[in-house]
MARKOL-18847 format. One record per residue (C-alpha): x, y, z. Coordinates in nm, 4 decimals. Layout:
% residues N
X/Y/Z;
...
END
This chain:
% residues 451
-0.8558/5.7187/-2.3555;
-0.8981/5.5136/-2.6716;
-0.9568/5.7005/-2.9928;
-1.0443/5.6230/-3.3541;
-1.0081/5.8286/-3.6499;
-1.0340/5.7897/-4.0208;
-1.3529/5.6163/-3.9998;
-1.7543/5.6973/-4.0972;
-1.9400/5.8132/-3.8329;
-2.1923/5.5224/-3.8045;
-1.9849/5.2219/-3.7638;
-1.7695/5.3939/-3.4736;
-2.0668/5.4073/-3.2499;
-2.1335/5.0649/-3.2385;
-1.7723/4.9667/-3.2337;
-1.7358/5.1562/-2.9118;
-2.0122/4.9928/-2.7563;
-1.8329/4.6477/-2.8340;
-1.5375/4.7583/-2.7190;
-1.6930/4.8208/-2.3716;
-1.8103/4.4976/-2.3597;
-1.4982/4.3677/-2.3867;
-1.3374/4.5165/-2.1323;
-1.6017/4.5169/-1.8770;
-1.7060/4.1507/-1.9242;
-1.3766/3.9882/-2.0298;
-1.5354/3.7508/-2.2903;
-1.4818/3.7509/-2.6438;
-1.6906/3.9427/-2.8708;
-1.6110/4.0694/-3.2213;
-1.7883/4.3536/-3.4015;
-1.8629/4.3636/-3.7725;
-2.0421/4.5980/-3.9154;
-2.2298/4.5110/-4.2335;
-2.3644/4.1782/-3.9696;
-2.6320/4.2793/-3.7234;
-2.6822/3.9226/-3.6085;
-2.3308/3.8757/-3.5376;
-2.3505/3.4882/-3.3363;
-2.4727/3.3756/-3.6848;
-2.3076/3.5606/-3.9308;
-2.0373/3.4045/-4.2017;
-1.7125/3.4970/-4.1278;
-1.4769/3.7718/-4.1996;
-1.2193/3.8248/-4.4129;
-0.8828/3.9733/-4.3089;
-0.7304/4.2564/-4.4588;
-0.5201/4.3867/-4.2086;
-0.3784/4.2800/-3.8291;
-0.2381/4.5484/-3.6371;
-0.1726/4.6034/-3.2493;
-0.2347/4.8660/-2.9905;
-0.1954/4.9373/-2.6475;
0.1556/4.7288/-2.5754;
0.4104/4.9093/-2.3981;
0.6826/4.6613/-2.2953;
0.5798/4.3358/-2.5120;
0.6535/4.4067/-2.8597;
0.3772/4.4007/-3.1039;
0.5920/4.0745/-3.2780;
0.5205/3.8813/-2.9765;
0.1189/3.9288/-3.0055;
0.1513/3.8296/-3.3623;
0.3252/3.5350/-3.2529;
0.0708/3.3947/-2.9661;
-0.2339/3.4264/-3.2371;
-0.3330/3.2257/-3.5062;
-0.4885/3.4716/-3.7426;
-0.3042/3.5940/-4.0670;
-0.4043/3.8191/-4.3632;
-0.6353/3.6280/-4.6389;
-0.7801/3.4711/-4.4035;
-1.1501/3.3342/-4.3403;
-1.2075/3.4412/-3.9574;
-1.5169/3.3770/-3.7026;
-1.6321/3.4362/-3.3505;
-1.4435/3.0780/-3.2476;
-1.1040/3.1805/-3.4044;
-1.1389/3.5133/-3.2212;
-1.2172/3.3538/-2.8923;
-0.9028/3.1291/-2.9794;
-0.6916/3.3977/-3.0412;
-0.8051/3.6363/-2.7115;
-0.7831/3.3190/-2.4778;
-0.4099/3.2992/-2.6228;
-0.2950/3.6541/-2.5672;
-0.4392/3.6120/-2.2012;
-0.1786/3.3361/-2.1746;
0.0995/3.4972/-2.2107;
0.0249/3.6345/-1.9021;
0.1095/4.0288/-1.9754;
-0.2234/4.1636/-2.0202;
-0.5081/4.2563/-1.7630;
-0.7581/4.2909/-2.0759;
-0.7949/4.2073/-2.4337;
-1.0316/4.3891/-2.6850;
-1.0868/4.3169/-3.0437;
-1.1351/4.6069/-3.2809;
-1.2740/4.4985/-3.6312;
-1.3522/4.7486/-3.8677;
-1.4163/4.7533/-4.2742;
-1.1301/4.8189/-4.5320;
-1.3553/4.8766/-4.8083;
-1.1624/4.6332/-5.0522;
-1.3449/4.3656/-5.1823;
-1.2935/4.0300/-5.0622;
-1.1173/3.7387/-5.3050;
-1.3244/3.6085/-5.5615;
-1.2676/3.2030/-5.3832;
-1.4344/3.3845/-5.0742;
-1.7483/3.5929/-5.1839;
-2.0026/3.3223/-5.1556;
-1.8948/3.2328/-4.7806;
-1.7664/3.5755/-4.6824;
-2.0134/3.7556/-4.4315;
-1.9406/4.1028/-4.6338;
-1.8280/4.2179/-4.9675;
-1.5265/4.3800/-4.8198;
-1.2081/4.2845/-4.6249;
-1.1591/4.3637/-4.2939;
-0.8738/4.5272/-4.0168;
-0.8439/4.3345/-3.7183;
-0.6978/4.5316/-3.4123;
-0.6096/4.3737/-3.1021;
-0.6027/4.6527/-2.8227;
-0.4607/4.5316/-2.5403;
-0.4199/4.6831/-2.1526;
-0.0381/4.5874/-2.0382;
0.0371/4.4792/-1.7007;
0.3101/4.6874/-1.5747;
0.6742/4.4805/-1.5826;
0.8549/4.4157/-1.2604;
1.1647/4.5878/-1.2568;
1.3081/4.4256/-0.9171;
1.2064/4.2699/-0.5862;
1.3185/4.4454/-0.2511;
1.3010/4.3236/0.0696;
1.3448/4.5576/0.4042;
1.3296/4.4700/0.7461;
1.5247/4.0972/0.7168;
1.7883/4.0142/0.8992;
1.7886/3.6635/1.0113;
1.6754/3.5649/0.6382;
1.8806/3.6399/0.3955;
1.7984/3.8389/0.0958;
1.8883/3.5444/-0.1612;
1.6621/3.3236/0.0708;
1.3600/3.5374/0.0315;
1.3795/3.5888/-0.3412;
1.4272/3.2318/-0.4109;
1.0476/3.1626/-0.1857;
0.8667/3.3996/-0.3386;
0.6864/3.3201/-0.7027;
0.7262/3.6624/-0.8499;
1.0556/3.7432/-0.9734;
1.2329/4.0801/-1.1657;
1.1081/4.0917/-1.4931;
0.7641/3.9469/-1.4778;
0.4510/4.0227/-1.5673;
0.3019/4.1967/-1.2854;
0.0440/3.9576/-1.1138;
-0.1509/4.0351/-0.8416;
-0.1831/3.6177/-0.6950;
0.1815/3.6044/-0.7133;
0.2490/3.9066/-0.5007;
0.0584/3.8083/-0.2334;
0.1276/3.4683/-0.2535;
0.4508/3.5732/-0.1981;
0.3893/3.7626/0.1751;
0.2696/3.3866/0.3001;
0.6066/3.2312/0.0969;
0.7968/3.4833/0.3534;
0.6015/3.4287/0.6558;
0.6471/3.0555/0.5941;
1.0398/3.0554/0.5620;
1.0638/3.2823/0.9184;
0.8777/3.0422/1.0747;
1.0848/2.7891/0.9479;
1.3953/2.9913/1.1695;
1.1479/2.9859/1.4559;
0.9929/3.3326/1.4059;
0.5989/3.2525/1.4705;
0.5236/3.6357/1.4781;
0.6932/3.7462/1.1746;
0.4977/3.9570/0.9547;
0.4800/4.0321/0.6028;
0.3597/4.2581/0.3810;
0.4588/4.4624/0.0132;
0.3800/4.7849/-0.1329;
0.5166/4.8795/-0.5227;
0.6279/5.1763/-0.6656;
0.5176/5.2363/-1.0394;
0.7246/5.4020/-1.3282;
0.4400/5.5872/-1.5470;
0.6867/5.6582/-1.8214;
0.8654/5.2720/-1.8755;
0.5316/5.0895/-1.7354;
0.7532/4.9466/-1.4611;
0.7310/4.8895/-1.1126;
0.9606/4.7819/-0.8105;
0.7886/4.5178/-0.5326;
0.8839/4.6379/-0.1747;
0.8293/4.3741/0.0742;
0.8587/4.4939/0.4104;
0.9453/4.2393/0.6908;
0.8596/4.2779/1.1259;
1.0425/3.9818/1.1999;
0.9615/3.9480/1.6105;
1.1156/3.7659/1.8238;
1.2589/3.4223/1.7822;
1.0529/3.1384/1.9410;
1.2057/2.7845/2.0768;
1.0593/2.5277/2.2485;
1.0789/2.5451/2.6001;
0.8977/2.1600/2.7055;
0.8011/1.8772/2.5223;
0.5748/1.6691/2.7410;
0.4903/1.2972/2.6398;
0.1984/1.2040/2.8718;
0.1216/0.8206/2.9259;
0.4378/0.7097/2.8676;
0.5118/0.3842/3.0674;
0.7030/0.1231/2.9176;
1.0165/0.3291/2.7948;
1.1634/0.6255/2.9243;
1.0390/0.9922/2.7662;
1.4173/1.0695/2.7195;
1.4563/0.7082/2.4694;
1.1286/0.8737/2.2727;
1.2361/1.2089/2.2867;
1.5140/1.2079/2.0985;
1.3246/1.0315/1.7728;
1.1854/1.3809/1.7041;
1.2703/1.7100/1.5435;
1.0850/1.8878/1.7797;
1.2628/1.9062/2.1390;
1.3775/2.1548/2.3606;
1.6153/2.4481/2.3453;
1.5014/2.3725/1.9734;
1.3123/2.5655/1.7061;
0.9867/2.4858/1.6449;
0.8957/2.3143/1.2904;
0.5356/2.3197/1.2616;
0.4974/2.1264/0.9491;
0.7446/1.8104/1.1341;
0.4830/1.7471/1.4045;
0.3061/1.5085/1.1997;
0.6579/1.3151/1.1137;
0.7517/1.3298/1.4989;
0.3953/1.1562/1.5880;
0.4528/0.9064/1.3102;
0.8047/0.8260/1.4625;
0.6935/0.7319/1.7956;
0.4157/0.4830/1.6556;
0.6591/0.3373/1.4581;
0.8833/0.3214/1.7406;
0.5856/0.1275/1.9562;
0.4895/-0.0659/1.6395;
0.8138/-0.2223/1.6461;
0.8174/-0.3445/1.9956;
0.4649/-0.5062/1.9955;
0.2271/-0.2423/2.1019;
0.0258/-0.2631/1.8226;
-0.2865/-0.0672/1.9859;
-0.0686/0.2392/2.0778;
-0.2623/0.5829/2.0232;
-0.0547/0.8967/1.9944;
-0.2582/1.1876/1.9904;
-0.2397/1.4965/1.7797;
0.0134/1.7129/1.9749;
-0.0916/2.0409/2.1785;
0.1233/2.3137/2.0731;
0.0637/2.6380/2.3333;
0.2949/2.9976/2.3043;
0.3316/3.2085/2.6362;
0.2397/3.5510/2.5995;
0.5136/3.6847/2.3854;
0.5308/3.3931/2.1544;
0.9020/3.3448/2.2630;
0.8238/3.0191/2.4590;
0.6971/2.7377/2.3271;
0.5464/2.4280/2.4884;
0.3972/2.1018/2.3265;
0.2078/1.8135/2.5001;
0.1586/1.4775/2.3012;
-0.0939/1.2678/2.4787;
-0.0037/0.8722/2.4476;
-0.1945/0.5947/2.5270;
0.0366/0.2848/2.4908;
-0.1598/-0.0309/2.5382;
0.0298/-0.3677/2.5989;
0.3182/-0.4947/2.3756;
0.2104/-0.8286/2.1953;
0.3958/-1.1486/2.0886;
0.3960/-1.3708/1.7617;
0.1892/-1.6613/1.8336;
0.0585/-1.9115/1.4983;
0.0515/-1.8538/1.1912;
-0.2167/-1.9967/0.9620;
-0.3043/-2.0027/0.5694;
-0.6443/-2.0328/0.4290;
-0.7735/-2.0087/0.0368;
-0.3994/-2.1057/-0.0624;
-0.3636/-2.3919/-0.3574;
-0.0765/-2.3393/-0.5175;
0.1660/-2.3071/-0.2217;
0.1618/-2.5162/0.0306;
0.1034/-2.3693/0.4247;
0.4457/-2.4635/0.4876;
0.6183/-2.3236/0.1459;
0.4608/-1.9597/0.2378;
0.5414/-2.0277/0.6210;
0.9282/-1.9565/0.4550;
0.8302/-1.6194/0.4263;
0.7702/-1.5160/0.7338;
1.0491/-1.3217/0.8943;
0.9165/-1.3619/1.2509;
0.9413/-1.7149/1.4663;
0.6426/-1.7968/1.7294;
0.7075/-1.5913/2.0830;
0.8874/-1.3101/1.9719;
0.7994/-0.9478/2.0247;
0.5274/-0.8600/1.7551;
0.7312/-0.6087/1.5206;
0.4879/-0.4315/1.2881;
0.7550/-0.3815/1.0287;
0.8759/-0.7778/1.0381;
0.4991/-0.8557/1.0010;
0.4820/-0.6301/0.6778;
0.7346/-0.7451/0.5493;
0.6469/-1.1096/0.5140;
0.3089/-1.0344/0.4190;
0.5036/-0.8787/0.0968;
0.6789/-1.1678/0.0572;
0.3987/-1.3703/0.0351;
0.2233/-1.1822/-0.2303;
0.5731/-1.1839/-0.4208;
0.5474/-1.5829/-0.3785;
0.2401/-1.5607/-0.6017;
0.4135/-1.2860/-0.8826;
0.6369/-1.5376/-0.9780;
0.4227/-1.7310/-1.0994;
0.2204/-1.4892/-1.2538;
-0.0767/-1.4348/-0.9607;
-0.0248/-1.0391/-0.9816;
-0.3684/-1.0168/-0.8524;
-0.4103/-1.2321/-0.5655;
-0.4710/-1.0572/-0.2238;
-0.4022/-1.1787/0.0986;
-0.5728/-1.0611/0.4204;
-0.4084/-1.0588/0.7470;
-0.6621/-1.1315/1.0317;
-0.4826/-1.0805/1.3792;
-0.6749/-1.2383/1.6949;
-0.5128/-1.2543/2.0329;
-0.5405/-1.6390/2.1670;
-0.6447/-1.6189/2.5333;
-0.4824/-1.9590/2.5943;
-0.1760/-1.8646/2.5267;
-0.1608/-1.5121/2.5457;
0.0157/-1.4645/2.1687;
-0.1291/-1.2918/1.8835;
-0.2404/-1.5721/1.6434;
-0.2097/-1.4452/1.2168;
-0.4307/-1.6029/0.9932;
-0.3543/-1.5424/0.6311;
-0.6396/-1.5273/0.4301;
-0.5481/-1.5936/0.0414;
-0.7617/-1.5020/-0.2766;
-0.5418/-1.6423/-0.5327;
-0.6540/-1.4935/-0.8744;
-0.5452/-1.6317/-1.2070;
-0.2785/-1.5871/-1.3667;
-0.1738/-1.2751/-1.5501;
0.0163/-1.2904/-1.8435;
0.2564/-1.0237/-2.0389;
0.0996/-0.8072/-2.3085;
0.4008/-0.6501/-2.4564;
0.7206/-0.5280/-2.3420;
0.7693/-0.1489/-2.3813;
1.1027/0.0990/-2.3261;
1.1189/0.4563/-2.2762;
1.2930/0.7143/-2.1715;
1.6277/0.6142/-2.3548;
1.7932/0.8974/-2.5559;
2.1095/0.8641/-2.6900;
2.1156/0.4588/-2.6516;
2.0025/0.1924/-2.9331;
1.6907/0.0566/-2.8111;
1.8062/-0.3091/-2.9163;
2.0941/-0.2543/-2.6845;
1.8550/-0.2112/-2.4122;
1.5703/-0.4685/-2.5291;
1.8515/-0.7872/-2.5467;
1.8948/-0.7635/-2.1953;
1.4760/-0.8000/-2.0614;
1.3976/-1.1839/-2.0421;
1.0469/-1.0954/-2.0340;
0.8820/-1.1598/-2.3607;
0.4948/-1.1087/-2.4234;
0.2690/-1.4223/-2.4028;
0.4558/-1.5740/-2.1374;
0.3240/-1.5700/-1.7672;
0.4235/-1.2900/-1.5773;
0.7374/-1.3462/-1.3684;
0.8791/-1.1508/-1.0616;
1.2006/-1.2659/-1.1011;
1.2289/-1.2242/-1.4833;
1.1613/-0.8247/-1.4166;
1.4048/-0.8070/-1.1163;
1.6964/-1.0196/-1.3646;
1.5677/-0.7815/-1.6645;
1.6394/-0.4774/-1.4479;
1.9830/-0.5453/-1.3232;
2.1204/-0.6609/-1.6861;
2.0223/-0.3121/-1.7918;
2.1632/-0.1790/-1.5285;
2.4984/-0.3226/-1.5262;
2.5671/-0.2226/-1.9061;
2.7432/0.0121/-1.7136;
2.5965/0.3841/-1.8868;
2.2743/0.3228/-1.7382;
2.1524/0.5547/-1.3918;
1.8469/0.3919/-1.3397;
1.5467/0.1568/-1.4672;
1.1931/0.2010/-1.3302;
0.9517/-0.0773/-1.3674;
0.5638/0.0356/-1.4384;
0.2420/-0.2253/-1.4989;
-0.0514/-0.1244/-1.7138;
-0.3305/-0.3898/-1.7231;
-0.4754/-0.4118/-2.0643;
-0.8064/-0.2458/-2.1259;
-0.9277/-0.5534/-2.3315;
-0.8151/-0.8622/-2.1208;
-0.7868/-0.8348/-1.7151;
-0.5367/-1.0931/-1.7275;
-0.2728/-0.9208/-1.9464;
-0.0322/-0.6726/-1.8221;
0.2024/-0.4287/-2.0007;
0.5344/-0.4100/-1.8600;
0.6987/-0.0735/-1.9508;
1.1010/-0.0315/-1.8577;
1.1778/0.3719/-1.7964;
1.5352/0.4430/-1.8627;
1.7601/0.7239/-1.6988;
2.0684/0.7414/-1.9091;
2.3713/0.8684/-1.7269;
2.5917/1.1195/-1.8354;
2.8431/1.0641/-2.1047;
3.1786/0.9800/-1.9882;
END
């Protein structure tokens, strides 16, 4: 319990009642007493700071995280400043403010704008959150101890915090049933230290039984055998089961169909069932495969600058061969990197696919929206530390007013990189927010380590 002495009678009533406020509603309020109307009242004058309530965190480091300091001229804003930066730190549960009269007179340069002849003391009471004095784990055995500290977020030393610590039951869960125990369970109980404000985290771990997959059944499958597709994914049998790697196995076998023409393959979202004591573990992927396709023509429409049979070069696939969704991709880039060299960073081209029934072949027309041209802004660097910025800036070819150029970027890049002390260059593009047909280019530098 909180007490105040050394003060009249009168003015510690009604601090009280502000003080309960505070800690009941969490929201910053001040008290002053010679101000009834206290949202519109001048502001105070600071006579004195002081601190009470810390336990662990020094009384320094609350001076530290507010901006207030004796002489001077303080109001409701500052103090809801000052509160919102103690809660920052993260140490305390609550944060009151105690103002109370000094009875010294306020500067002369303040009297007219002061909201009382006299000074104040400003008190900042605070309730600590107890420190963590270490994390303890019982019941683990196929996770190690070094493994479960590192997943969860609170660590020795902390601030207590209540999200943390239970965040850190799921952070547990999640690593067993990364190691294949689905039934593991979690949970935590502390023990407190009334006399050093500290307390130990127990988490206490029922890790079950280990579960591995005992079938992996792709239904539909046809044109290859299940064995071929099998082994693409993470997930198999005899193996453990990694939950979050089902979507990367499904996205491995459309790839794998993609690339050999069967470009209306469907794999389903897989069925994952447990037998009774979660040890066995079966999964059923559903696939509908469709028929494989080959490249038949290729047409270009909306394209002046190019001829049909200059961006024809760029294709990476030849008429009859198996439709590979990767190959087709890939020369629709090169396409729209035909048009960034000469500065048509904006041009879009729109595959439409349409199987001709004469022949059988999946015909491509390219539909081009050529844009005009885009030319450079300015020519930015950053990231460099310890190197010269002209050092950098003699080697980029790219100069602003000139139409962008694809090539003049890619040239730029290597020359920077083959000074030799240089780890990396990324390339970003910021289109000017005065002219849609400028473009920053902006060179990011990773400097490599001396020597």
């Amino acid at each position: 319990m909180m007490e105040r002495v050394g003060h009249p009678r009168r003015p510690i009533r009604m601090l009280l009642g502000v003080l309960a406020a505070l800690f009941l509603t969490g929201t910053a309020s001040a008290a002053e007493p010679p101000a009834p109307d206290q949202e519109s009242s001048p502001p105070w004058v600071i006579g004195e700071i002081d601190v009470r309530g810390t336990r662990n965190v020094k009384p320094g480091t609350v001076r530290a995280a507010v901006k207030v300091r004796k002489g001077d001229l303080y109001d409701r804003p500052d103090l809801e400043r000052d509160r919102s930066s103690l809660y920052g730190l993260g140490s305390f549960d609550r944060v009151a403010v105690d103002i109370t009269p000094t009875g010294r007179p306020v500067p002369a340069n303040f009297a007219a704008v002061a909201g009382s002849s006299t000074t104040v003391k400003l008190t900042f009471i605070v309730e600590e959150r107890p420190l963590v004095s270490g994390i303890r784990f019982e019941g683990n055995k196929k996770v190690s101890r070094g493994t479960l500290e590192d997943a969860v977020p609170l660590k020795s030393r902390d601030p207590m915090d209540e999200v943390k610590l239970r965040e850190g039951t799921d952070k547990i869960i999640e690593k067993y049933r990364e190691k294949g125990f689905l039934a593991a369970k979690a949970s935590y109980h502390r023990i407190v230290d009334t006399g050093t404000w500290h307390e130990e985290v127990v988490y206490a771990v029922e890790e079950g039984p280990r579960s591995r997959i005992t079938s992996v059944s792709l239904a539909g499958v046809k044109a290859f055998k299940p064995k071929k597709l099998l082994k693409l994914m993470r997930n198999k049998r005899k193996k453990t089961f990694a939950e979050s790697e089902l979507p990367e196995d499904v996205k491995k076998l459309e790839q794998f169909y993609l690339k050999r023409g069967f470009l209306d393959v469907a794999v389903s979202t897989p069925a994952v069932n447990f037998s009774d004591d979660r040890t066995q573990i079966f999964i059923d992927i559903p696939i509908t495969e469709g028929r494989s396709y080959k490249f038949g023509d290729s047409t270009f429409s909306g394209n002046l600058i190019y001829t049909s049979t200059e961006l024809a070069r760029g294709l990476e696939y030849r008429r009859g061969k198996t439709f590979d969704h990767e190959i087709y991709e890939e020369s629709v880039r090169n396409i729209q990197e035909a048009y960034a060299e000469r500065g048509r960073l904006k041009m879009r081209v729109t595959p439409k696919r349409g199987l001709n029934p004469a022949t059988g072949l999946m015909d491509v027309e390219y539909q081009i929206s050529e844009g005009n041209i885009v030319y450079v802004d300015y020519v930015d660097i950053e990231g460099y530390k310890s190197t010269k910025r002209y050092v950098i800036a003699r080697e980029i070819l790219l100069k602003p007013g000139e139409v962008f150029s694809r090539s003049k970027v890619l040239a730029s890049r290597d020359r920077v990189l083959n000074l030799g002390f240089i780890d990396d260059v990324g390339v970003d593009f910021q289109e000017s927010p005065t002219d849609p047909e400028k473009v920053g280019v902006i060179f990011d530098i990773v400097e490599g380590k001396p020597g």
